[in-house]
KESE-523325 format. One record per residue (C-alpha): z, x, y. Coordinates in steps of 0.02 Angstrom, whole numbers, padded with zeros to 5 digits, always signed. Each point is the difference from the previous one (the first is absolute). Layout:
// residues N
ZXY;...
This chain:
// residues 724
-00488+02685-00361;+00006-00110-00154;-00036-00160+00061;-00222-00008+00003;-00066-00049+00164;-00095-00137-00097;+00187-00080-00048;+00064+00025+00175;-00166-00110+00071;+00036-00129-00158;+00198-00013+00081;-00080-00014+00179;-00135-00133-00042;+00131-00110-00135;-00138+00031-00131;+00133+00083-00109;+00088-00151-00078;+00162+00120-00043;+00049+00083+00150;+00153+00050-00097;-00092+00095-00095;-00037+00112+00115;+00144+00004+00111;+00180+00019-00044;+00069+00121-00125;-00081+00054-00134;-00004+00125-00153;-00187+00100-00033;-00076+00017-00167;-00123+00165+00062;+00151+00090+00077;+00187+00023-00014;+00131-00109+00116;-00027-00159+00108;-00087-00050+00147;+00045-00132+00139;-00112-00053+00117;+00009-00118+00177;-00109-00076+00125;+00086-00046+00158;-00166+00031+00133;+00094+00039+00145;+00133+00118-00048;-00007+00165+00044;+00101+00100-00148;+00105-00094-00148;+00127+00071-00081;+00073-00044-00189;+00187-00039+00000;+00097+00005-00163;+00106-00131-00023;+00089+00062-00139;+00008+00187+00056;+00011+00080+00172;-00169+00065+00010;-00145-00038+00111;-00184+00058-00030;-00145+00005+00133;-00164-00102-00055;-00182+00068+00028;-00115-00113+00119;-00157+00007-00090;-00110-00081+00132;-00002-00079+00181;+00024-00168-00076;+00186+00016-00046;-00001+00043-00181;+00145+00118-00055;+00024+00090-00166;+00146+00109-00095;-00003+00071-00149;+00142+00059-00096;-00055+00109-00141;+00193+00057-00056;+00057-00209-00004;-00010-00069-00178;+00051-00177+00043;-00012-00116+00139;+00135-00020+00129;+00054-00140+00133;-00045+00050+00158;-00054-00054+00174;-00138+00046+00136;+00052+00062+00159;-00139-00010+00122;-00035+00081+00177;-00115-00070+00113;-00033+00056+00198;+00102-00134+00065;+00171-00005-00118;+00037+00032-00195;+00031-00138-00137;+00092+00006-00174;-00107-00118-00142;+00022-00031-00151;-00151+00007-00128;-00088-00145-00015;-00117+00076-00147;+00143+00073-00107;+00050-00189-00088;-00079-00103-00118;-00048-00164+00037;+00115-00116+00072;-00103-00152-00093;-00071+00002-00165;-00173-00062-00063;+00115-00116-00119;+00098-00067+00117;-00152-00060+00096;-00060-00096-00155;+00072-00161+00048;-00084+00016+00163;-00175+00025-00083;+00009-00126-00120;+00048-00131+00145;+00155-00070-00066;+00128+00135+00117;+00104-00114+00100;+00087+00143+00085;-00134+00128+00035;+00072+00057+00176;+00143+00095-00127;-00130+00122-00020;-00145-00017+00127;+00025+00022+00192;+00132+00104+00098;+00169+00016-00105;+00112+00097+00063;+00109+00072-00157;+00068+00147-00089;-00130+00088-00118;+00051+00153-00103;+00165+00025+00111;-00095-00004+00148;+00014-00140+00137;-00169-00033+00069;-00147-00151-00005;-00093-00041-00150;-00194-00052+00066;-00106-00088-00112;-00170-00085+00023;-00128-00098-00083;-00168+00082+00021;-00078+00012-00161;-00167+00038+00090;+00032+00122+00133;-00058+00162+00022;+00162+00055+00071;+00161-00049+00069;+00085+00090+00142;+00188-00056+00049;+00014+00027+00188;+00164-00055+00123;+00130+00076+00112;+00050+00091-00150;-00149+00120+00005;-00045-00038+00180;-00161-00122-00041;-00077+00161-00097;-00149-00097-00078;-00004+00150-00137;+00144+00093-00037;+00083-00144-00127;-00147-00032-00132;+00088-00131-00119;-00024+00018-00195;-00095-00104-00131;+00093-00088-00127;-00122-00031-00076;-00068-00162-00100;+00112-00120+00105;-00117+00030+00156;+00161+00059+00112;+00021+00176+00094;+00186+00046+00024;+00096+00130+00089;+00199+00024+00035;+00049+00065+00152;+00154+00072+00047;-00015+00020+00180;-00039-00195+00032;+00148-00116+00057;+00024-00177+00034;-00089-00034+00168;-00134+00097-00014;-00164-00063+00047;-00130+00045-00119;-00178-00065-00095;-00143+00054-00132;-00155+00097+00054;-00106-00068-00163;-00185+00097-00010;-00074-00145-00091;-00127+00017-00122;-00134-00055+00126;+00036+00175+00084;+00084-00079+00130;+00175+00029+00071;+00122-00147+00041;+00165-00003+00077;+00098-00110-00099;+00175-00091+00006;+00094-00021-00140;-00036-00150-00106;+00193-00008-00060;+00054+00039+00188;+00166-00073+00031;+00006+00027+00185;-00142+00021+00127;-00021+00090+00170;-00074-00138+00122;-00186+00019+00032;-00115+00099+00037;+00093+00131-00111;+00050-00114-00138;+00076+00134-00092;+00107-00027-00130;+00172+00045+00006;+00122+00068-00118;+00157-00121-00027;+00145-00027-00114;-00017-00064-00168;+00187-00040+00001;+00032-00200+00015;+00090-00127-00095;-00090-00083-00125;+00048-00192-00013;+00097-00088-00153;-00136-00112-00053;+00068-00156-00065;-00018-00050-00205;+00042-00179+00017;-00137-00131-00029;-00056-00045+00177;-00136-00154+00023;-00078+00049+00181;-00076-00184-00013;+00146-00086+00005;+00088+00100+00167;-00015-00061+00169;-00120+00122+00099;-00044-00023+00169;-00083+00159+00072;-00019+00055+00190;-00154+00099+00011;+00009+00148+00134;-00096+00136+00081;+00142+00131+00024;-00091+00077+00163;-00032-00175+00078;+00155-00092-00030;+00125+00065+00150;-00013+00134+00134;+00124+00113+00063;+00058-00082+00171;-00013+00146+00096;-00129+00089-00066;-00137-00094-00036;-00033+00052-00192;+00034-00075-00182;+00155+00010-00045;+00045+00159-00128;+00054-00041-00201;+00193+00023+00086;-00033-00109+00138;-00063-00154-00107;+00164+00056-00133;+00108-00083+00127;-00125-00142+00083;-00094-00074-00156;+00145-00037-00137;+00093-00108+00120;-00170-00098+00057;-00035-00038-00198;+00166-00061-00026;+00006-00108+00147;-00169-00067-00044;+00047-00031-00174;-00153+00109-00098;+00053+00063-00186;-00162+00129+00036;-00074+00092+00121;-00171+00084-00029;-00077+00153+00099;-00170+00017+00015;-00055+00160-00081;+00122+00116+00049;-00063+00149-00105;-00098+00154+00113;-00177-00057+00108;-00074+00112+00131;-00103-00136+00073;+00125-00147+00099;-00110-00141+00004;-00008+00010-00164;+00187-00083-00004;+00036+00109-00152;-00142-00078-00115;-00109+00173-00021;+00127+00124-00068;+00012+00201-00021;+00164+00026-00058;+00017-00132-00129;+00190+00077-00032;+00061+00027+00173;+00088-00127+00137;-00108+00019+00158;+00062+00136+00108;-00030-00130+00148;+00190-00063+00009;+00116+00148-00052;+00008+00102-00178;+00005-00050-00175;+00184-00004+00006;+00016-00106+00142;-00115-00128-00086;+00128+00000-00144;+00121-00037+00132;-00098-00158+00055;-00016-00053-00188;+00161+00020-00049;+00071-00105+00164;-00097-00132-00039;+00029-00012-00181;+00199+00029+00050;-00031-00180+00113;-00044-00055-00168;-00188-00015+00050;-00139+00062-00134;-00139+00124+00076;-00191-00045-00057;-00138+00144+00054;-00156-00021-00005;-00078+00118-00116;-00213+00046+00011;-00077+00035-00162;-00178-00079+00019;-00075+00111+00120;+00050+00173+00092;-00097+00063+00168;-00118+00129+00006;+00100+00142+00128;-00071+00166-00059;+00195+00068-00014;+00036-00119-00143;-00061-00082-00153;-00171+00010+00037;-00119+00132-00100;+00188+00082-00040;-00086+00141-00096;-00187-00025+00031;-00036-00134-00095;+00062-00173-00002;+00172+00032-00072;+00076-00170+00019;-00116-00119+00057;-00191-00033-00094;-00147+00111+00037;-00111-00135+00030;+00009-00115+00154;-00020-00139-00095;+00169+00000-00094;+00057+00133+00124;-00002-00055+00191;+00088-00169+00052;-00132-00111+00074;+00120-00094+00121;+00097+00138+00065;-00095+00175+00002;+00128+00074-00118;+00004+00075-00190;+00052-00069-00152;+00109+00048-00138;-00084+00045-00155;+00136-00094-00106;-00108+00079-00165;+00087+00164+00021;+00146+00032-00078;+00087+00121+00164;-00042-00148+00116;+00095-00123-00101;+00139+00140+00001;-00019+00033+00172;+00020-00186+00065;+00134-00070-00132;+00106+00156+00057;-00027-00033+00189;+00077-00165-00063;+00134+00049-00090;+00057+00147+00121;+00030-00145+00133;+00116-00078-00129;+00088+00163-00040;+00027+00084+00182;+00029-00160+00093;+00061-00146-00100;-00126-00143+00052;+00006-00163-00074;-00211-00040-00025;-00152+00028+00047;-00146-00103+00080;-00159+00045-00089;-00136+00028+00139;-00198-00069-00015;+00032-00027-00176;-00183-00100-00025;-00097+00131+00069;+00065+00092-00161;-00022-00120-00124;-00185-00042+00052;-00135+00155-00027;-00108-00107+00147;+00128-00030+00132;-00081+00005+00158;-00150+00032-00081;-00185-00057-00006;-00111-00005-00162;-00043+00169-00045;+00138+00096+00085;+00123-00019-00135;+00004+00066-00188;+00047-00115-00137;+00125+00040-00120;-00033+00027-00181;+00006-00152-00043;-00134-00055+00120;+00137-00112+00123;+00068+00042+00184;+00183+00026-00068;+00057+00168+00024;+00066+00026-00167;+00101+00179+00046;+00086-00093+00148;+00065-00146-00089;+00074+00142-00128;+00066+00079+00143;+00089-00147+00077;+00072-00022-00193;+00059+00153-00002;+00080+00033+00185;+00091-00186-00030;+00065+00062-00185;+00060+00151+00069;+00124-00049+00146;+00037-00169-00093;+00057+00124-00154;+00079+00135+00138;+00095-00119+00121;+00001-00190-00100;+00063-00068+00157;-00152+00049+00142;-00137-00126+00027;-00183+00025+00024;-00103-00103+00104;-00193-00027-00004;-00099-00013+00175;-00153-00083-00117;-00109-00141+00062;-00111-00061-00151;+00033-00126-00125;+00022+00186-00133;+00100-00054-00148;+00169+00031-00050;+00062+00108+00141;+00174-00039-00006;+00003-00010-00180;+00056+00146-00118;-00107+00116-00068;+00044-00035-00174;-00094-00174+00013;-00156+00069+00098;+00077+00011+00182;+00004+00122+00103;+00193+00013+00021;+00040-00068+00200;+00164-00090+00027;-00086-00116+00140;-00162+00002+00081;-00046-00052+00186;-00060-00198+00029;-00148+00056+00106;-00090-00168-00047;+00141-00119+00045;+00042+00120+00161;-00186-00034+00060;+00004-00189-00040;+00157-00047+00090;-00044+00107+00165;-00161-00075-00012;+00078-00181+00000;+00125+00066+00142;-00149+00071+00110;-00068-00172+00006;+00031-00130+00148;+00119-00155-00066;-00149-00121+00028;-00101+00084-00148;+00148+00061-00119;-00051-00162-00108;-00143+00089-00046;+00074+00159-00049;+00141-00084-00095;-00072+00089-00159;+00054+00175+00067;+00191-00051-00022;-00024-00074-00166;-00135+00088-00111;+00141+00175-00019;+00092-00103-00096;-00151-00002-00133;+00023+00191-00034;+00193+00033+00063;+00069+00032-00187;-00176+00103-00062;+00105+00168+00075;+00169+00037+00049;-00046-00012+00197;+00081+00045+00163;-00061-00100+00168;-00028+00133+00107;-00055-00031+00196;-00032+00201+00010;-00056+00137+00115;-00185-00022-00020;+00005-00190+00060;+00077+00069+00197;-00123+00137+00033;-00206+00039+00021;-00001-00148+00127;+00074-00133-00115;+00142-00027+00118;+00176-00021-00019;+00070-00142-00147;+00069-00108+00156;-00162-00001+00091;-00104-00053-00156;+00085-00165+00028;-00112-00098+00089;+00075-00074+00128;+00003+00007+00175;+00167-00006+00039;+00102+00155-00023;+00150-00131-00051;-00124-00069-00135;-00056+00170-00065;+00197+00025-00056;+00033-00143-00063;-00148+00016-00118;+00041+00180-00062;+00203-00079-00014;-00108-00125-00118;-00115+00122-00114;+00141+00123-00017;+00106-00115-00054;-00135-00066-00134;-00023+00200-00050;+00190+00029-00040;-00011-00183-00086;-00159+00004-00090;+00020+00083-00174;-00007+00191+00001;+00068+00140+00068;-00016+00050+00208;-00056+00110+00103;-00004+00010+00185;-00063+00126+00119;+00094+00075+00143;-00004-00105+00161;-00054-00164-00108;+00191-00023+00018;+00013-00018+00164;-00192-00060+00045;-00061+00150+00101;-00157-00089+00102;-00091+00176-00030;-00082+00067-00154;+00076+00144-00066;-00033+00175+00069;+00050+00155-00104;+00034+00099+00169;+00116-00120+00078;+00151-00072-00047;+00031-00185-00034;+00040-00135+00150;+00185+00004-00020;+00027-00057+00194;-00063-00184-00069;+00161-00028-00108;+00084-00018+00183;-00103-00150+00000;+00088-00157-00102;-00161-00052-00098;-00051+00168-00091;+00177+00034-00023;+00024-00174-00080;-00140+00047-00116;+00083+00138-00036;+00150-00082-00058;-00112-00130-00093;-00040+00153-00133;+00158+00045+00008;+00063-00152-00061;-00143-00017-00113;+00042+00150-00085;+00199-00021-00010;-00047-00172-00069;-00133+00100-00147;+00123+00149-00040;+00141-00116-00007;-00056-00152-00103;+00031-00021-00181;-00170-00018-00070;-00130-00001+00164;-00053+00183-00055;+00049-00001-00175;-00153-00125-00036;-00142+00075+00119;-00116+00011-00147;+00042-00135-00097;-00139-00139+00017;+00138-00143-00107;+00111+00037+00146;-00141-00053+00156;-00071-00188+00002;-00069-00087+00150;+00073-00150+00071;-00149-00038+00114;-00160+00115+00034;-00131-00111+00015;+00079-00063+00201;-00167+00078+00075;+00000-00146+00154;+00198+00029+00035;+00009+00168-00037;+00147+00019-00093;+00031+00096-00144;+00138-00023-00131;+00073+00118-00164;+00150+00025-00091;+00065+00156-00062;+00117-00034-00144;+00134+00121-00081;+00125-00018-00142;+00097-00166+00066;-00045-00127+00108;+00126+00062+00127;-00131+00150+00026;-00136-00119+00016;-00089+00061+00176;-00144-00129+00082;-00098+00059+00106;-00082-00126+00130;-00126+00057+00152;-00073-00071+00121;-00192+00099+00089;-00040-00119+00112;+00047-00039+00174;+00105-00145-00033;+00175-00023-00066;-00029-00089-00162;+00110-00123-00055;-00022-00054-00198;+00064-00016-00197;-00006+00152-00078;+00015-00004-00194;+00152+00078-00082;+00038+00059-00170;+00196-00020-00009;+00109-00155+00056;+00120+00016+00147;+00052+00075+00157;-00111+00143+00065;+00027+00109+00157;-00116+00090+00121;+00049+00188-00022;-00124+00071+00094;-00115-00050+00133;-00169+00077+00084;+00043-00098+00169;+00194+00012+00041;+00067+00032+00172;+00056+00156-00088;-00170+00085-00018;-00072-00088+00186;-00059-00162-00089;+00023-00167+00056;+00115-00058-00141;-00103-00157+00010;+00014-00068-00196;+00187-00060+00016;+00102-00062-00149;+00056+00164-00140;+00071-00089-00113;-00090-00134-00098;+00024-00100-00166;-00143-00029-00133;-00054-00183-00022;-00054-00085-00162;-00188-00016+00025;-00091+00141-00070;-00118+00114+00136;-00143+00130-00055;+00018-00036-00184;+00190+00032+00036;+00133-00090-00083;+00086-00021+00168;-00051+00005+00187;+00059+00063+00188;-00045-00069+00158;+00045+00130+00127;-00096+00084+00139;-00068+00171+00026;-00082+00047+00177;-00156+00074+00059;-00058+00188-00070;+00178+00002-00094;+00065+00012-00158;+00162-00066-00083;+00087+00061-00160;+00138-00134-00097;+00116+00007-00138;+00088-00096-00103;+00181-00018+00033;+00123+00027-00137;
């Protein structure tokens, strides 16, 4: 025997941070010829199998724990060759997995280090390739304080020792090729941390995942089609977008058996539905991997995997691609703030607090139970940005929604005095965060010019929607949580007391043009007991409630900004939303949730369609009030104008519970026709205001030049333009 018993432990244990070292081929400096060495624990006898000569030599088993050993004092250079191995129950032929150098290089992880890599799943992960001639799996893993690593998988039969993965070193990552692993395989990371303790781990870079409790990673193809991304100039500002926000497993179920539908299923359902309903967007809550349902996708394990809950990562590429083929553009939701504490994750990846912050203070979310990022190290930044990009290269979507974005820019979100840490400059700003956010919104804005970025953020934090270059922090829009809040708020009072709340329609218009917003009526407003968007209406008549949602839609998709509406709003399910159910589609049998339906419809057609309604969103010279200060009649009045006064669009509405017959002021002389309205026949209104056509008189209205005495009816809203 060659090999000391000390070395053989070291292998065992992981303590020896070159395995290949040891194992494999070698030549010996104290004796003549080479030596090849294996560890395969269960085998019984292993043979050595020239590959470029017939010959075939028997190894030595040096011990009871499956190490083998051959020396060849006549060989004076190293040969190919494979292992054939015998074991009580059948025989196997391997190839070496110790006889190649390493399939990543500490240089090539550089990028990844130094936190600027914006395509670090081409080296860490699973990748199947071709490495020295041989066709195998490339493993590499970021661990830079581990004791050990040990692959295990169906490739070595969940051995937790017999695959001891290498150092490479200073980049912190252990890496091994393996021949005998294929696509499919199941497979994951025992990591002896340097706390002594040994974790099971999943693959940070996974790009598929076994469902839970396993939550293995599996070995998949790195073969896709990487999309053309567009060089032309492209102002996201200026494009209609009108975004149907969607749980994927609460949407539809299968008619006959009672589940979500799959990835394939929704391929042929969902494309039509967004066409028909007139959406330029449709956003999925986070559809990356989650073990835990009720989290609805928000606390995320396998940051570059689709969720294996609805079919495989090809059959989600399916779904994208159908929808984008309908000419629809897919939004995810993407999780960056915060990451949940499941010991077969993130969490304490090699002993120590790897990517979130040792101390709870900066560490632990205070609202949610979950970890933070520590956006101060450089592999994090790499970690996320790629997670970001890789959804961009292997599926083609369109944008991303930016979750919980204030609980990253403040150090004391959530949080009382003395359970937060200050930054260096003294202040609550989270100073690696907002470089973060710079960075991840430079890097798919410079990768793909044409994908948006959306930020879920609910201060008044400056400049998120403007570029980094100027101070910003890079988002194309950012959510309207403060006007969302006012207007339900005015809508969840009774008419008799609206008066009083008549601020809550006006005072958005104070801050509209401060970001590039969208008006979002989301998710979190139709769950936790807040009811459905219909029933926040207060009324007591069902009849009522409809007609009140027909009017603040309508003010959403006319109000400037971009829209957002979730699932069900469209049709005004009664109940709040329920991730394990699908939506109330029996109720679009009925004629008044199917009118409202139609309603958006229209409203949309009418947005995507017009000349100028989307192109000016964020321009405040394009908005003026007619009338805001109607707090006793309850009326409301804007116009929206574009480059001509053909494209001229006011906006009249009517909150109380009487039709409301008056002048309206008008900018622009001559005929003007009603080409939309909250209370036709058509969406199961009354169709109560009469006359569409009207002519301007000479008396000037509102500080208008010219005026318009038409009618608009109870909890509706009407849209004119001027006639050519």
């Amino acid at each position: 025997m060659i090999i000391r018993s000390d070395e053989m432990r070291g292998l065992i244990t992981g303590r020896n941070g070159e395995p290949h070292a040891l194992l494999g081929m070698h030549s010996l400096s104290d004796r003549p010829g080479f030596v090849i060495r294996a560890w395969d624990p269960t085998a019984r006898n292993i043979q050595v199998v020239r590959t470029d000569a017939p010959q075939t030599y028997d190894m030595s088993r040096l011990d009871n724990q499956g190490f083998f050993e051959l020396h060849l004092p006549d060989v004076d250079s190293p040969f190919s060759y494979t292992f054939h191995s015998i074991y009580s129950s059948g025989e196997r032929s391997w190839k070496d997995p110790y006889c190649l150098t390493p399939s990543v290089t500490n240089e090539a992880l550089i990028p990844f280090n130094e936190g600027w890599d914006r395509r670090p799943f081409s080296k860490l992960g699973a990748i199947p390739r071709i490495h020295e001639g041989v066709e195998g799996v490339s493993f590499v893993i970021w661990a830079p304080s581990a004791r050990s690593v040990h692959l295990v998988g169906d490739f070595n039969h969940w051995n937790p020792q017999s695959l001891p993965m290498r150092s490479l070193g200073s980049s912190g990552c252990r890496e091994l090729f393996v021949p005998f692993a294929k696509i499919g395989d199941k497979y994951k990371f025992h990591v002896l941390g340097t706390d002594g303790i040994v974790r099971e781990k999943t693959d940070p870079f996974g790009w598929q995942f076994e469902p839970p409790m396993g939550n293995a990673s599996i070995i998949t193809s790195r073969e896709f089609t990487e999309p053309n991304p567009s060089s032309h100039a492209f102002n996201p500002q200026a494009k209609p977008l009108s975004i149907y926000e969607m749980h994927l497993g609460s949407w539809k179920f299968h008619s006959d058996e009672n589940r979500p539908l799959s990835y394939l299923e929704l391929a042929k359902e969902l494309p039509g539905y967004l066409v028909e309903n007139g959406f330029s967007h449709v956003e999925f809550l986070p559809a990356s991997e989650y073990p835990y349902g009720a989290s609805w996708g928000y606390q995320v394990t396998g940051y570059y995997a689709p969720t294996h809950r609805y079919g495989s990562p090809e059959e989600f590429s399916q779904l994208i691609s159908s929808i984008q083929d309908a000419g629809i553009g897919v939004i995810i939701d993407w999780v960056p703030a915060h990451f949940p504490s499941d010991e077969f994750a993130l969490s304490r990846f090699d002993g120590t607090c790897l990517f979130e912050h040792e101390d709870p203070r900066q560490g632990q979310h205070a609202e949610w139970g979950t970890l933070c990022y520590n956006y101060g190290r450089a592999e994090v930044r790499s970690f996320l940005i790629g997670s970001a990009i890789s959804w961009l290269d292997r599926f083609g979507i369109d944008g991303f929604r930016v979750d919980a974005v204030a609980s990253m820019l403040y150090l004391d979100y959530g949080r009382k005095d003395g359970q937060w840490i200050p930054n260096k400059d003294g202040g609550n700003h989270n100073l690696e965060a907002i470089d973060f956010l710079r960075q991840f919104n430079q890097a798919i804005h410079e990768e793909y010019p044409q994908v948006i970025s959306i930020a879920e953020e609910s201060t008044a934090f400056p400049q998120i929607t403007q570029p980094p270059a100027v101070g910003g922090l890079g988002f194309d829009f950012k959510w309207n949580m403060g006007w969302m809040h006012d207007v339900i708020d005015y809508f969840s009072t009774s008419p008799h007391v609206r008066p009083s709340s008549h601020d809550h329609l006006t005072f958005g218009a104070m801050y509209q043009f401060t970001e590039n917003f969208v008006q979002a009526f989301s998710h979190d407003e139709v769950v936790h007991g807040k009811g459905s968007l219909v029933n926040k209406m207060n009324m007591v008549d069902e009849k009522d409630r409809i007609a009140n949602l027909r009017a603040l839609l309508a003010l959403q998709w006319t109000w400037p900004g971009k829209k957002t509406l979730f699932m069900g709003s469209e049709f005004a399910q009664w109940k709040e939303w329920d991730f394990e159910a699908p939506l109330d589609w029996a109720l679009l049998d009925y004629p008044q949730h199917d009118g409202l339906r139609m309603l958006v419809a229209d409203l949309n057609r009418l947005y995507l369609n017009h000349a100028t309604w989307a192109k000016y969103d964020h321009t405040s010279e394009k908005f003026q009030w007619i009338d805001c200060e109607d707090r006793e009649g309850q009326t409301l009045s804007f116009v929206k104008y574009g480059d001509s006064p053909e494209d001229t669009l006011l906006v009249a509405c009517n909150f109380s519970d009487q039709l409301r017959h008056r002048d309206w002021g008008c900018p622009h002389e001559g005929y003007w026709q009603v080409i939309f309205d909250a209370d036709s026949p058509e969406y199961s209104g009354d169709g109560a205001a009469g006359g569409t056509e009207f002519h301007t008189f000479n008396e000037g209205r509102n500080s208008q030049p010219f005026g318009l005495s038409f009618s608009v009816n109870k909890w509706s809203v009407r849209i004119l333009e001027r006639r050519a």
